[in-house]
C-alpha positions as CSV (number, residue, x, y, z in Angstrom):
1,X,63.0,-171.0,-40.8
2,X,59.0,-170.7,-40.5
3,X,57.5,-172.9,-37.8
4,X,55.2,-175.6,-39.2
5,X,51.3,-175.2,-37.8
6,X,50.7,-176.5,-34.4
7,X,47.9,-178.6,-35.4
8,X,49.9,-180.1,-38.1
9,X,52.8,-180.8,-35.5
10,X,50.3,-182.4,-33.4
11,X,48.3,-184.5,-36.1
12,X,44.8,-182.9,-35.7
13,X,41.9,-180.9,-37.0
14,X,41.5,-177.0,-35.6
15,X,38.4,-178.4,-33.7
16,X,40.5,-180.9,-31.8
17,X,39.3,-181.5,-28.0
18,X,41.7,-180.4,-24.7
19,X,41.8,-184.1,-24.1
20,X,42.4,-185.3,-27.5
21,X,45.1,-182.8,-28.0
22,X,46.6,-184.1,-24.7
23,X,46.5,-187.8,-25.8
24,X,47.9,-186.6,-28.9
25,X,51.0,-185.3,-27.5
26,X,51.0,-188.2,-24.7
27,X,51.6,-190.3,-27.9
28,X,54.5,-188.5,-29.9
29,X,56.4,-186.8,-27.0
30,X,56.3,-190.6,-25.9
31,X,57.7,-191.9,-28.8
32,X,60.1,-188.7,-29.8
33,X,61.1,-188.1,-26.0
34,X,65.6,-187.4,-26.3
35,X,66.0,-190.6,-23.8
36,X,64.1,-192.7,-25.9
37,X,65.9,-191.9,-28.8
38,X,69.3,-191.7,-27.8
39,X,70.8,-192.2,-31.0
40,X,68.8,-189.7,-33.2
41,X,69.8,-186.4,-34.0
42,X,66.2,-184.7,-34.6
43,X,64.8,-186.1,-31.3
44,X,65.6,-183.2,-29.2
45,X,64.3,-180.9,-31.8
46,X,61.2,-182.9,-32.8
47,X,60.2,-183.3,-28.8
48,X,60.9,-179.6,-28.7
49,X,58.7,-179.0,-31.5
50,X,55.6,-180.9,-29.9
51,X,56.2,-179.6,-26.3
52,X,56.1,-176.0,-27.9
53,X,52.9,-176.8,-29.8
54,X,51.2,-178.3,-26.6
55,X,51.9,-175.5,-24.8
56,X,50.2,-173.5,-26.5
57,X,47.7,-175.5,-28.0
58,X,46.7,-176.8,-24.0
59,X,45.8,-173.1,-22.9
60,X,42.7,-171.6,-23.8
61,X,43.8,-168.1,-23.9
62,X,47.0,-168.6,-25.6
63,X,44.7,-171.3,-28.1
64,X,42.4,-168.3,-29.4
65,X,45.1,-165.6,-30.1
66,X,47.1,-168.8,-32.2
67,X,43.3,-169.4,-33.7
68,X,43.3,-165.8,-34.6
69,X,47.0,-164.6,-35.5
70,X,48.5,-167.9,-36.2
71,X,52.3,-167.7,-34.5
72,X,52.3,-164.2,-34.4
73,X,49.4,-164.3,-31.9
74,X,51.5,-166.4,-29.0
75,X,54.9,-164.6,-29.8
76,X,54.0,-161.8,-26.9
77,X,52.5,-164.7,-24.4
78,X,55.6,-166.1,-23.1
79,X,56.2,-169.5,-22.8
80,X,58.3,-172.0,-25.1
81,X,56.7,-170.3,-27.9
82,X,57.7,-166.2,-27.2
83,X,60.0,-164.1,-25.8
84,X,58.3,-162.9,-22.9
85,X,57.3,-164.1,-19.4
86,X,54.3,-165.8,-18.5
87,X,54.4,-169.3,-18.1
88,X,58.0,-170.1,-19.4
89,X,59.5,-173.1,-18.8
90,X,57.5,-173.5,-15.6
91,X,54.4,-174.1,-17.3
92,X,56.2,-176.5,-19.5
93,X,57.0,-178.6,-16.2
94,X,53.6,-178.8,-15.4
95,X,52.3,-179.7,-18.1
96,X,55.3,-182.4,-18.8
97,X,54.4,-183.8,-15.2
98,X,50.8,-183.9,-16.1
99,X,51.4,-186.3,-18.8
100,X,54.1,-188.2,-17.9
101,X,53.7,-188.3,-14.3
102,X,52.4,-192.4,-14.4
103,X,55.4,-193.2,-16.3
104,X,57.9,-191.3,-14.2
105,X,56.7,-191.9,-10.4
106,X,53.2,-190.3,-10.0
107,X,51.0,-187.2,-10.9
108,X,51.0,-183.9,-10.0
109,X,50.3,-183.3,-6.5
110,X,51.6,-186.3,-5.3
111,X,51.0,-188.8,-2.9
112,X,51.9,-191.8,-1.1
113,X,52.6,-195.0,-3.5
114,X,49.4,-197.6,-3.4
115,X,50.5,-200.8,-4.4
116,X,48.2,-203.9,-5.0
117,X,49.7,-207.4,-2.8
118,X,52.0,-209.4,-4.6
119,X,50.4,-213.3,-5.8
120,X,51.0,-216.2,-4.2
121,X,51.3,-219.8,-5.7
122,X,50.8,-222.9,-3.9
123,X,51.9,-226.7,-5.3
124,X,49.0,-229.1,-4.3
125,X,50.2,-232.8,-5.2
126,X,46.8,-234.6,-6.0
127,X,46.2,-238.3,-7.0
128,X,45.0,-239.7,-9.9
129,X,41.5,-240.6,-8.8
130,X,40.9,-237.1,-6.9
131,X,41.8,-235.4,-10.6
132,X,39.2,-237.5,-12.2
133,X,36.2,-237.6,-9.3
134,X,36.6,-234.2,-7.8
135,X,37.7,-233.9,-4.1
136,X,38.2,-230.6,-1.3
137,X,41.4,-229.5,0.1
138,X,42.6,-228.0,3.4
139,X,45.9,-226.3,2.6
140,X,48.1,-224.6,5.0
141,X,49.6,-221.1,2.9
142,X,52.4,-218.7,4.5
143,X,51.3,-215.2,4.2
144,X,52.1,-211.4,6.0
145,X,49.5,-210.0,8.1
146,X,48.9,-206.1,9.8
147,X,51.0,-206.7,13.0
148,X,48.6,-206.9,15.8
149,X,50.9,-204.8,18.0
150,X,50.9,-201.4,16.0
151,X,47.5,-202.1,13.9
152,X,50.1,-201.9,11.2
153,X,51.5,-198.8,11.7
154,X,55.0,-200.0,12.1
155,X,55.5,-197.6,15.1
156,X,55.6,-198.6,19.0
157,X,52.3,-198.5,20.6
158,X,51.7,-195.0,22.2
159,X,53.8,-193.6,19.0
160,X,52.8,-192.3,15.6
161,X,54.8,-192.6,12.2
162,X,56.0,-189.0,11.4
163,X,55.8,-187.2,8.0
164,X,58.6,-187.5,6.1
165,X,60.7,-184.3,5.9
166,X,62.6,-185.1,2.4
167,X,58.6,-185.7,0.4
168,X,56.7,-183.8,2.7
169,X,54.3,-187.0,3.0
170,X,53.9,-187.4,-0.8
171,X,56.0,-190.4,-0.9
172,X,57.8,-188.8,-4.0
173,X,60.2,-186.3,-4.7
174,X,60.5,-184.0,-8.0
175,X,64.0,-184.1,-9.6
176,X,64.3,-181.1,-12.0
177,X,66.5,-182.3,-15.4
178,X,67.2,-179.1,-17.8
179,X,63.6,-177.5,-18.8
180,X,61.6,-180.2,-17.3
181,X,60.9,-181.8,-13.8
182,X,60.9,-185.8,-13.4
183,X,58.7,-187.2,-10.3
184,X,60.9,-190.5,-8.7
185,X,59.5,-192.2,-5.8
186,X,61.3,-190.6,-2.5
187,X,64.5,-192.7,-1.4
188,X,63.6,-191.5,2.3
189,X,60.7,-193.5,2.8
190,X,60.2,-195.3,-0.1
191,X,57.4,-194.2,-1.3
192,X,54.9,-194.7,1.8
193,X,55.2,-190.7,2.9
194,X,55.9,-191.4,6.2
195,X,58.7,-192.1,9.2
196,X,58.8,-194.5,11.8
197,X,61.6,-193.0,14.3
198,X,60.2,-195.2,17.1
199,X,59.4,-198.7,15.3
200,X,57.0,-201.6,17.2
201,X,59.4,-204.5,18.4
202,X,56.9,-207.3,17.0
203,X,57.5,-206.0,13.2
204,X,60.5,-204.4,13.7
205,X,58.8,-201.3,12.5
206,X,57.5,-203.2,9.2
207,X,53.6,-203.2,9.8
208,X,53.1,-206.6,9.1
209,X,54.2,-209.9,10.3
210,X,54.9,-213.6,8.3
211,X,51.8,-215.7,9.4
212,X,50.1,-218.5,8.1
213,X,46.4,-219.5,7.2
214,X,44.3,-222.5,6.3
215,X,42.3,-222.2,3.2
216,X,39.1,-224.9,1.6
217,X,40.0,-225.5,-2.1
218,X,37.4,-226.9,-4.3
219,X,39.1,-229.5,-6.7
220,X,37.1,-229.8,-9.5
221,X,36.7,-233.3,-11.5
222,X,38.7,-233.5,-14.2
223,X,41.5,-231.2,-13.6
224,X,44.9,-232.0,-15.3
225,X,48.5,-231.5,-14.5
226,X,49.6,-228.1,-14.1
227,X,46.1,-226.4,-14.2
228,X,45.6,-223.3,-11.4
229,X,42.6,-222.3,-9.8
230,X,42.8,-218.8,-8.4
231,X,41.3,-217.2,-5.1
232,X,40.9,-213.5,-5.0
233,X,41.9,-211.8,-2.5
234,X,43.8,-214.4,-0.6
235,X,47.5,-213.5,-1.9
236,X,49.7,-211.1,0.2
237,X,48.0,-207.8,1.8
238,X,48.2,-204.4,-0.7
239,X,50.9,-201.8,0.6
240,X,49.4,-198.7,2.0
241,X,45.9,-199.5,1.6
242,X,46.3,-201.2,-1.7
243,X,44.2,-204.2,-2.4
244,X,45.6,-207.7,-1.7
245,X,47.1,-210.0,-4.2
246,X,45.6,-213.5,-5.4
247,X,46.1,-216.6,-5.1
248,X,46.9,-219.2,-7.5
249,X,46.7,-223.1,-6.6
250,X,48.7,-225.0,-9.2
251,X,48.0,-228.8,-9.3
252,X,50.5,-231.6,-9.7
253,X,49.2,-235.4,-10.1
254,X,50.9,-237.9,-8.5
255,X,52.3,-240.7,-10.6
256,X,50.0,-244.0,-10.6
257,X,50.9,-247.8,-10.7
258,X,48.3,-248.9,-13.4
259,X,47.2,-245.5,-15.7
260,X,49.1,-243.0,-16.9
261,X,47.1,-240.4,-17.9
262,X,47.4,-238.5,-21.6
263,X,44.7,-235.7,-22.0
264,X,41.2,-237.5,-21.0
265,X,41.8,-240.7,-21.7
266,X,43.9,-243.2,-19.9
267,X,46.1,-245.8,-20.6
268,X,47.5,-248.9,-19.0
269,X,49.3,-252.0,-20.0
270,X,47.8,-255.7,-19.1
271,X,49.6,-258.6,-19.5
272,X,48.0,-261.4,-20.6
273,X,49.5,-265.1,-20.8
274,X,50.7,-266.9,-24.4
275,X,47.7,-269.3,-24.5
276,X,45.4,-267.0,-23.8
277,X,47.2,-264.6,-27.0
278,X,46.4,-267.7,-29.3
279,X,43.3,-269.2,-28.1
280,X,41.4,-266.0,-26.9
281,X,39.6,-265.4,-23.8
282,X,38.2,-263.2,-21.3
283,X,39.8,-260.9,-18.8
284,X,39.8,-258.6,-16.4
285,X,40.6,-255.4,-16.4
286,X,40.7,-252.5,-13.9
287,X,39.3,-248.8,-14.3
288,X,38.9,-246.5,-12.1
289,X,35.2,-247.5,-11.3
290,X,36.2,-251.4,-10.9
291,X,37.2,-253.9,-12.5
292,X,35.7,-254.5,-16.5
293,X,36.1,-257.7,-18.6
294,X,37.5,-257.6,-21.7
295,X,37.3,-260.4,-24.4
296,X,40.6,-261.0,-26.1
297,X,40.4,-262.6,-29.7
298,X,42.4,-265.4,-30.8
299,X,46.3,-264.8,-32.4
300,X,46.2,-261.5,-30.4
301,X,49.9,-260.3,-30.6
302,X,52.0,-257.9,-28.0
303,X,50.8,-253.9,-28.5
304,X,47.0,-254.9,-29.4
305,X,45.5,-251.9,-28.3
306,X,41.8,-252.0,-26.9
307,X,39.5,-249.3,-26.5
308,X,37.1,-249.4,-24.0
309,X,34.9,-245.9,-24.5
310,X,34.0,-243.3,-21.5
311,X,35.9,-245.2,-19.0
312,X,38.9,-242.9,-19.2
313,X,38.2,-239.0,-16.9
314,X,35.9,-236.8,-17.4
315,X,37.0,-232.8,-19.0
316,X,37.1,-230.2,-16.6
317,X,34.8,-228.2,-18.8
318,X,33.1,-230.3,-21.1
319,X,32.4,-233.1,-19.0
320,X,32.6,-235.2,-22.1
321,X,34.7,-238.5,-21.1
322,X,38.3,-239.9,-22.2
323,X,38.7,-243.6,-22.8
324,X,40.5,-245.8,-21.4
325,X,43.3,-247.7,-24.0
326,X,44.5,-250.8,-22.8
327,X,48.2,-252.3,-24.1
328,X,48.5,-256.1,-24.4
329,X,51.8,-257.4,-23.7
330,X,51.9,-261.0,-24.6
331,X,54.0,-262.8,-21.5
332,X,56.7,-265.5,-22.0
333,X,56.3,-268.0,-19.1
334,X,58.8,-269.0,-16.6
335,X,59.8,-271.5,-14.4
336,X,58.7,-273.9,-16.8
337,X,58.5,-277.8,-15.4
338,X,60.2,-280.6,-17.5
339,X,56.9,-281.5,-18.9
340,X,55.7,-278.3,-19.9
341,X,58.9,-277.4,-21.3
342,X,58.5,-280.9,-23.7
343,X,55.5,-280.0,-24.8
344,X,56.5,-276.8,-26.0
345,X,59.5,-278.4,-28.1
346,X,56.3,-280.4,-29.4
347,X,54.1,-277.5,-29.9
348,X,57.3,-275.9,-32.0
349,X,57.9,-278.8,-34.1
350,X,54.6,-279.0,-35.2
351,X,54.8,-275.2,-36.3
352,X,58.6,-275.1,-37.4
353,X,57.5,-276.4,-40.8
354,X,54.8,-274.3,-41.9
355,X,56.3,-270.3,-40.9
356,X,54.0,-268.3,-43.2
357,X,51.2,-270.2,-41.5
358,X,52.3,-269.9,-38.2
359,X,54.5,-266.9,-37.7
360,X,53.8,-264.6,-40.5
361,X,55.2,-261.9,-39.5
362,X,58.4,-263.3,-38.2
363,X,58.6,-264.3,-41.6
364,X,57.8,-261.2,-42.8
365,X,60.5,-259.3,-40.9
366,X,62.9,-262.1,-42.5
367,X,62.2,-261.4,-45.7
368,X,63.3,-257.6,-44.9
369,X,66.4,-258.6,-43.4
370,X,67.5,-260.6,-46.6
371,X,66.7,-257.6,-49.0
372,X,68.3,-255.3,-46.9
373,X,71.8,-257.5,-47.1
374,X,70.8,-258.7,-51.0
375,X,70.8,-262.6,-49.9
């Protein structure tokens, strides 16, 4: 069966780059590679297929003669693509390693595993007024720090680490699997390269120690419930001279007795007594600047809602303000004296005859009742 053109295999034009035909192959023996595709018969063959054509098409020398000659040209050249010696399957190892080495454990050459600091997050409980006016913080954050002992070596002062004998200090270890090679990171020493055989007794030969700091944190006004402000740099230390990891402050608001907060604006509920529902008035309200006074019409009823604009918290980013929404809940009076309660009985006997006047929608919400039962 005649072998389809390597340029063809590969999905390019004859004056393809060396790095465009290596991303090229990156991307198909990625998505053709045997252990991806456990299930298909034509992997092994198709990753075959595009390793064979990479080979060839990744060397210069072996690149002309195929330019020239076509297949004949590479059939003497050894390698996946001839009979002969040269290169062979070693070359195909390298050049697998090459481009797979981030995915599997680490390039060619290897060398000890750098790996940034893990993040931290911290819960700051906040109140209600330091959301909406801004306020700083002192927080008090664990953390690991370089033992001070072995300068974070690990090892016991007048000691060094040794290089580890199964990696030879690279930290990782090639594992060869049929006609290719695999880097892993080495089980020995875990990727750092080396050996403490003597370790520091304040780490226990770890290199760092569990610590804590203080830190300022800028609250800014505005902020809302489960926002996070992050500070570079201030998260756990990088591994092997990696850089350190961030930190994110995520704020919780405390519950408050009068607002309860929705978005930017604010809401509250205010009482307000039964004359002052039917005759009107003026009250007062608090915000979270003062107190404000609020006229109530007459015949307000229970879940009036009134607006009172910018008085609710400023956004975060906008600065625009909320408003503030403020509930009336119409109270029934207690501990009524013998008088008072009289005059009530009088007040209702003067309404009891005249319901759509008085009480419409009581009368209203009667009238419902008897079409829903068909009276």
């Amino acid at each position: 069966m005649s072998k389809r053109d390597y340029y063809e295999v590969l999905g390019l034009n004859r004056d393809a780059t060396a790095e465009e035909i290596k991303k090229a192959y990156r991307k198909l023996a990625m998505k053709h590679h045997p252990d991806r595709n456990p299930d298909s018969k034509d992997a092994s063959a198709k990753f075959q297929e595009l390793s064979e054509a990479y080979e060839t098409l990744s060397d210069e020398q072996k690149r002309a003669a195929y330019d020239r000659f076509g297949h004949a040209g590479v059939e003497g050249m050894g390698g996946m693509g001839g009979a002969g010696g040269g290169r062979g399957f070693d070359g195909f190892g390298d050049a697998f390693s090459d481009i797979f080495g981030d995915i599997f454990g680490g390039g060619r050459g290897g060398r000890s595993n750098v790996y940034r600091g893990a993040d931290l997050r911290y819960n700051l409980e906040i109140s209600l007024e330091d959301a909406a006016r801004g306020t700083d913080k002192t927080i008090r954050i664990p953390t690991v720090e370089n033992c001070e002992t072995c300068h974070g070596s690990g090892a016991k002062p007048g000691t060094q680490p040794t290089t580890c004998a199964t990696c030879g200090g690279a930290g990782q270890v090639r594992m060869q699997q049929g006609f290719f090679s695999i880097q892993q990171t080495c089980p020995k020493c875990h990727g750092t390269g080396r050996m403490v055989t003597d370790p520091c007794r304040s780490c226990g030969g770890a290199g760092r120690v569990k610590s804590h700091k203080t830190l300022e944190v800028k609250i800014p006004a505005g902020i809302d419930e489960g926002m996070r402000l992050r500070h570079a740099g201030h998260g756990e230390p990088g591994v092997n001279g990696g850089p350190p990891g961030d930190l994110y402050v995520e704020i919780h608001i405390r519950s408050h007795p009068v607002f309860q907060r929705e978005g930017d604006d604010l809401h509250c509920e205010m009482p307000i007594s039964f004359a002052t529902a039917a005759l009107g008035g003026e009250i007062e309200i608090p915000t979270l600047d003062g107190m404000a006074r609020l006229k109530i019409p007459a015949e307000t009823q229970t879940g009036k809602v009134f607006r009172l604009r910018g008085k609710g918290i400023r956004n975060v980013r906008s600065q625009a303000p909320g408003d503030l929404l403020c509930h009336v809940v119409v109270e029934t009076p207690v501990k009524l004296t013998d008088r008072q309660k009289e005059l009530l009985r009088e007040f209702s006997d003067t309404t009891h005859g005249s319901p759509d006047l008085h009480n419409p929608k009581a009368k209203s919400w009667m009238d419902k009742v008897r079409d829903f039962f068909g009276t």
